[in-house]
C-alpha positions in Angstrom: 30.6 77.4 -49.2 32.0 73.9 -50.0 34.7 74.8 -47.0 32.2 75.6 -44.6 30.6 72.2 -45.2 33.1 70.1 -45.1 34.0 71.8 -41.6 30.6 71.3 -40.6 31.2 67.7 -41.5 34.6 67.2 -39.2 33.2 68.7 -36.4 29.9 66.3 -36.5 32.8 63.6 -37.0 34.7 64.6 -34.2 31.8 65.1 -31.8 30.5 61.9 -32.5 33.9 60.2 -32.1 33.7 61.9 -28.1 30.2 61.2 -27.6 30.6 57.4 -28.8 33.4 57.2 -26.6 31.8 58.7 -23.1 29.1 56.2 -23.9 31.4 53.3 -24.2 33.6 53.9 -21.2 29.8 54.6 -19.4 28.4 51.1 -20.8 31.9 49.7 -19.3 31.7 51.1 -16.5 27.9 49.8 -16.0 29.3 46.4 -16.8 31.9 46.3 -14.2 29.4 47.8 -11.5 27.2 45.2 -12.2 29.3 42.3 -12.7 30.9 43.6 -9.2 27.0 43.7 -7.4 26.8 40.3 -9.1 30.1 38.9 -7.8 29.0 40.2 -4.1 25.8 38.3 -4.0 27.4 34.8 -4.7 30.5 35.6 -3.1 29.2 34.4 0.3 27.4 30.6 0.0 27.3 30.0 3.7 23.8 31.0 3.4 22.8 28.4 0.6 25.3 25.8 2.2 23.6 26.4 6.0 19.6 25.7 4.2 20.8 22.8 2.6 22.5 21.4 6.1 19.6 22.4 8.1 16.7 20.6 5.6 19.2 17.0 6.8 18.7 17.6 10.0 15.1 16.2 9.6 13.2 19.4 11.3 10.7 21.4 10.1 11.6 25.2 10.6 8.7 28.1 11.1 9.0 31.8 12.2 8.1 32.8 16.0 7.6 36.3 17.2 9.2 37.6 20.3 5.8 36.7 22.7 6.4 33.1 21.5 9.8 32.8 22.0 9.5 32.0 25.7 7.2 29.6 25.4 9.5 27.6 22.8 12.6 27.7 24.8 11.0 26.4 28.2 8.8 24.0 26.5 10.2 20.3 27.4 7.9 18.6 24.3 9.6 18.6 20.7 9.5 22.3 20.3 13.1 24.1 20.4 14.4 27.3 19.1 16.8 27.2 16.4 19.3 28.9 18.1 18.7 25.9 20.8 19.5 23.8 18.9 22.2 25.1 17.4 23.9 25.4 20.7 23.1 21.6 21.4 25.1 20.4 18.0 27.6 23.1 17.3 29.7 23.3 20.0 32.1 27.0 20.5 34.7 26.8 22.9 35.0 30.4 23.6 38.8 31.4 24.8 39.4 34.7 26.4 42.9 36.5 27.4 42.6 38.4 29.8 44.0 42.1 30.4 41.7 43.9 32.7 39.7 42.5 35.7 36.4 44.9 34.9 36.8 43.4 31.2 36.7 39.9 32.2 33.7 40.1 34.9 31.9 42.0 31.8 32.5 38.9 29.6 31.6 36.8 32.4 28.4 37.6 33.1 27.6 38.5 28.7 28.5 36.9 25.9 30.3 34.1 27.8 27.2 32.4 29.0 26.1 31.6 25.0 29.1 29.6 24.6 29.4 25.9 25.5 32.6 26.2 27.1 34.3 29.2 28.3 38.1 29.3 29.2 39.7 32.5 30.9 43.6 32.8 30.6 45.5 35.2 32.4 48.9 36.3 33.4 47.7 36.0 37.1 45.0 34.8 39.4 41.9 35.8 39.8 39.6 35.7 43.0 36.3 36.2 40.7 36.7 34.6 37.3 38.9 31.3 37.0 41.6 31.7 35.4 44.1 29.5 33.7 47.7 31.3 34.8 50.4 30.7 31.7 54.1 32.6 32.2 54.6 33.2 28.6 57.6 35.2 27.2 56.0 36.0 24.1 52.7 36.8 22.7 53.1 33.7 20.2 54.3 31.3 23.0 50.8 32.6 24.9 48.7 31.9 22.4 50.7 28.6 21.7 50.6 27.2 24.9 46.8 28.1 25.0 46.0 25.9 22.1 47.4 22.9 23.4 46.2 23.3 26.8 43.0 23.2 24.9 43.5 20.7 23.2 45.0 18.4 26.0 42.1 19.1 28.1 38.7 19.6 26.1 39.7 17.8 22.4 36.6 14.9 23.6 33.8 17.6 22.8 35.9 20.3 20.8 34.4 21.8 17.7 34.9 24.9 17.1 37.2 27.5 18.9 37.0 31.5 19.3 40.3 33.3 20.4 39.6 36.9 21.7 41.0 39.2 24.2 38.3 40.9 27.0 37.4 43.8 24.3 36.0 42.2 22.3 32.1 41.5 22.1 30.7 38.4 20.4 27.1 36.9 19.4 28.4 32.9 19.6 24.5 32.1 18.0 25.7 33.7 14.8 29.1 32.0 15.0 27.3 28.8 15.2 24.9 29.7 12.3 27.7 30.2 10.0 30.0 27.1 10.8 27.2 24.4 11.2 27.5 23.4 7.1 31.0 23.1 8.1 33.1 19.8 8.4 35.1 20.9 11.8 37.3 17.6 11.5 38.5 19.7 8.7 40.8 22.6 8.8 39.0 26.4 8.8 41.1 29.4 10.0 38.3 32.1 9.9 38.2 35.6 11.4 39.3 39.7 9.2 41.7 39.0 7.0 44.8 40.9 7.1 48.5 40.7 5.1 51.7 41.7 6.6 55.0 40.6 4.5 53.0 39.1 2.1 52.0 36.6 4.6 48.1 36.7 5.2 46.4 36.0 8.4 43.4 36.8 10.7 43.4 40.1 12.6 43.7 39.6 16.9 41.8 42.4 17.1 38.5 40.7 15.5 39.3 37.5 17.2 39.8 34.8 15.0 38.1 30.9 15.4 40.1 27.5 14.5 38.1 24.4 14.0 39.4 21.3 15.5 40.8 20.2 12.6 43.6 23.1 12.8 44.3 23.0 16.5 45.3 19.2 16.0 47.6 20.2 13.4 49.0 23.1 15.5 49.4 20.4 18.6 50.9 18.0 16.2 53.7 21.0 14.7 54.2 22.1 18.7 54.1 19.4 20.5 55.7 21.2 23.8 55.9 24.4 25.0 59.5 25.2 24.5 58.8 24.1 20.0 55.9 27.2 21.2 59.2 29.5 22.5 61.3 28.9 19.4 58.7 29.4 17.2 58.0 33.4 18.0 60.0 35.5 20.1 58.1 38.9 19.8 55.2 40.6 21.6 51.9 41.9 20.0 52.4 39.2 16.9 51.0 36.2 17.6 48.1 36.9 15.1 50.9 36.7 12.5 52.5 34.4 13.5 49.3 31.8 13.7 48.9 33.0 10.3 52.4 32.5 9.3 52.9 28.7 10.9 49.0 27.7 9.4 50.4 29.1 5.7 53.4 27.0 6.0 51.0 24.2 6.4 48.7 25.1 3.7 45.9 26.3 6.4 44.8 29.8 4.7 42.1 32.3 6.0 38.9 31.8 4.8 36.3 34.5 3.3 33.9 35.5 5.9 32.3 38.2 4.6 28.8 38.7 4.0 27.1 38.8 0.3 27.7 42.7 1.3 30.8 42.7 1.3 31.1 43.4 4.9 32.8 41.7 7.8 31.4 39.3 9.7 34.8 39.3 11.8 34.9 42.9 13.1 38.5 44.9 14.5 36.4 48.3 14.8 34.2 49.6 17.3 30.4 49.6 15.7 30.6 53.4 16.7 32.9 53.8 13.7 31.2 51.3 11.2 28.1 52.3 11.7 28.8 56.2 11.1 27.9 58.0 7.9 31.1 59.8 7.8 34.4 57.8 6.9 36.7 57.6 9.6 40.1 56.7 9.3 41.9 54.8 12.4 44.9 52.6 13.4 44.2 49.0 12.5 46.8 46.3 14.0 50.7 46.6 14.8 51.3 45.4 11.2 49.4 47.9 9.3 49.1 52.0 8.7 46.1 53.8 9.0 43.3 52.2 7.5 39.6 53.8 6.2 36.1 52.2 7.8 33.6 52.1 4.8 30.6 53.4 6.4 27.4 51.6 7.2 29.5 48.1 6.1 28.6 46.2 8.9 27.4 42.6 8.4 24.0 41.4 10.0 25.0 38.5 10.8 28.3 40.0 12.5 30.3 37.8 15.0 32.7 39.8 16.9 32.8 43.5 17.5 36.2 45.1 19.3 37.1 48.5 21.3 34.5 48.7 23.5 34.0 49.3 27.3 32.8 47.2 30.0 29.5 49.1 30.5 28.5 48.5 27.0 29.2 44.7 27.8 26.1 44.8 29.7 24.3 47.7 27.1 24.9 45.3 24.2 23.3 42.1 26.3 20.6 43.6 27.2 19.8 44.9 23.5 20.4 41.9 22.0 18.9 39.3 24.5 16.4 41.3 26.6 14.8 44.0 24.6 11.2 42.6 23.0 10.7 44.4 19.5 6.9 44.2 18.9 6.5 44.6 15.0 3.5 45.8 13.0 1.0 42.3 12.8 1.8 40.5 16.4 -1.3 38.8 17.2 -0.5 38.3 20.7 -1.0 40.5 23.7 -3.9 42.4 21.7 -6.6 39.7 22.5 -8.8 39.9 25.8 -7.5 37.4 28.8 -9.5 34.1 29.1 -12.6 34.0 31.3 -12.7 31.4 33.5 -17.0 32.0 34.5 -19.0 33.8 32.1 -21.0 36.8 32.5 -24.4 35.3 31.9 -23.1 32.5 34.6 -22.1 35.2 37.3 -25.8 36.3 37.6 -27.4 33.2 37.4 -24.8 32.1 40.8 -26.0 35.3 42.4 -29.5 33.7 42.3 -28.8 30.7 43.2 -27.3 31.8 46.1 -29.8 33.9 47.5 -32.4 31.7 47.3 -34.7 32.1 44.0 -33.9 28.5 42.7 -33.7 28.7 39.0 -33.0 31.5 37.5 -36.0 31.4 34.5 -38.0 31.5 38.1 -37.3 35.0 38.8 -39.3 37.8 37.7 -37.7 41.3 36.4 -39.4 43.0 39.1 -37.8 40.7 41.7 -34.4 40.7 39.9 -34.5 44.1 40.4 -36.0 44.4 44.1 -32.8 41.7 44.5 -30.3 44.2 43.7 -31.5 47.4 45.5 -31.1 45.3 48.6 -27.9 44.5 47.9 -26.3 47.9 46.6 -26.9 51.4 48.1 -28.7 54.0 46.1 -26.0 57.2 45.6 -28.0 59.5 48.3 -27.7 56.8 50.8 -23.8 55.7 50.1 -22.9 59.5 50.5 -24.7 60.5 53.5 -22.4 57.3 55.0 -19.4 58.7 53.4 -20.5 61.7 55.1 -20.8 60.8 58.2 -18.0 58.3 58.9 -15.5 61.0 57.7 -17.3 63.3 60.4 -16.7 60.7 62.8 -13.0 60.1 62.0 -12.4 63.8 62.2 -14.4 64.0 66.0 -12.3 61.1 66.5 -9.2 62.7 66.1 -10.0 66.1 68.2 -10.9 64.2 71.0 -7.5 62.7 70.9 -6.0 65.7 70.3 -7.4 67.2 73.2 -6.7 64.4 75.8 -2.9 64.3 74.8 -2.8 68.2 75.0 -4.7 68.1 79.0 -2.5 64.8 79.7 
């Protein structure tokens, strides 16, 4: 008997010792979850840092629906949009290489109108989109040569600049929204971060923005195109090699993702992000096969890449066109303004025929008035009647004499 307890005892022991230690690695585990959901929501502070930029710009914000929004952009007083104004003090110098003539048009007549300066570069000429022609004989020397043609030619009013090829879609009014808190005198490299030989460095394939703080120290490193030459001699790397020649120069990329976690700087098409299934695709030259997270797309997302030209124009349309009407819009449910009043319209008609005042006029005359003036229903459609008979005569008789003629 005193056997049988004492095993009853070790196994209480030893169950207890697995059960304290399932709820341990669970209480863990709980920890780490939340500490990661906690890390997420302060991980991005463009948000905070953006508020706190805006409330010095001595304006006082407040939401318009979609039926207002017209009204505010066109008006002239000291109503703007934020997005207006935005454009007016954050200038984006939107750069775009070009590969495909169908591409560029699409960008042309997009995306490209939302930024303040828009600069085509191309291998060739172009008889529909201006293009600046560089002969590079590398990817690195194209992109080189790029920057300091920028910079020798628009560094009075540069700001901000956005490197993409003709792909690749972008919303400048959220670009704008997310660098305003930001010193551009001051060097940001931002875009998808990416590591190749331990080197890291902003994806092509997202696009990738310098402020004019870096592209000064880029003009300053290269100061000719041949310094551009030496500096990279191989094709499809000149993402890396940015990356590589800012990293020697202590110019890292910086976070952009969202307090999701998700990328503001996007290399996928939004097909694939947005799917519930996991898809697994080719990324850049400089990495394997890399898994999209579904449904991790930012809302404030940037740049989008892999699409074709017609969605260029499906995505403008959606974004800048399309009127959302949500549940308590107060406009567009009221009745139109009256210019004359019911009660005034009868008291004209008076007037008019003669009765002087209106309080003059008796009911019965009111009335009398009115049968002069409008047909009783027997009357109107013996008319009817006989004008359509008429018409119909009409048309036999011509019949006939076009037949005998």
């Amino acid at each position: 008997m005193l056997r049988i307890i004492y095993r009853l005892k070790k196994c209480v022991f030893i169950i207890g010792i697995v059960i304290g230690v399932i709820l341990a690695y669970l209480l863990i585990d709980s920890e780490n979850e939340t500490s990661m959901q906690m890390s997420c929501k302060i991980r991005d502070g463009s948000e905070i840092a953006y508020r706190e930029w805006f409330s010095m710009q001595n304006f006082k914000k407040y939401p318009a629906n979609y039926f207002e929004l017209r009204d505010v952009n066109s008006a002239s007083g000291d109503l703007t949009s934020e997005a207006s104004y935005l454009y007016s003090v954050v200038h984006v110098h939107c750069v775009v290489f070009i590969k495909k003539r169908r591409n560029a048009l699409a960008v042309k007549n997009t995306w490209a109108k939302h930024c303040n300066e828009i600069l085509f570069f191309g291998l060739e000429n172009r008889s529909d989109v201006s293009v600046t022609v560089l002969k590079p004989k590398s990817s690195w020397h194209y992109l080189c040569d790029a920057i300091r043609y920028l910079w020798q030619n628009h560094k009075a009013n540069l700001h901000w600049a956005l490197f993409v090829s003709d792909d690749v879609f972008v919303i400048p009014e959220n670009l704008r929204y997310y660098v305003a808190s930001l010193d551009f005198n001051e060097p940001h490299y931002l875009g998808e971060e990416g590591t190749f030989w331990g080197i890291e460095y902003n994806v092509g394939e997202a696009g990738y923005v310098l402020s004019k703080g870096v592209i000064y120290a880029l003009q300053n490193k290269f100061s000719s195109s041949e310094s551009c030459l030496r500096s990279g001699k191989y094709w499809r790397n000149e993402d890396f090699y940015l990356g590589k020649n800012l990293g020697e120069m202590g110019i890292t990329p910086a976070n952009t993702k969202d307090d999701s976690g998700c990328n503001r700087f996007q290399r996928y098409n939004l097909n694939y992000v947005s799917s519930p299934q996991k898809h697994t695709v080719p990324s850049s030259a400089h990495s394997l096969l890399n898994q999209i997270t579904p449904g991790c797309y930012s809302d404030y997302i940037i740049t989008f890449n892999g699409i074709e030209p017609d969605k260029f124009y499906l995505y403008d349309y959606l974004l800048y066109s399309v009127r959302v009407v949500h549940n308590g819009v107060s406009h567009g449910n009221q009745p139109p303004p009256v210019s004359v009043s019911e009660d005034q319209v009868w008291r004209e008609f008076v007037r008019a025929e003669g009765f002087g005042e209106p309080a003059s006029i008796s009911s019965k005359q009111y009335f009398e008035l009115w049968q002069q003036k409008i047909q009783s229903p027997e009357v109107f459609n013996t008319f009817l009647r006989q004008h359509s008979e008429g018409i119909f005569n009409s048309d036999d008789v011509d019949g006939a004499n076009s037949l005998g003629s």
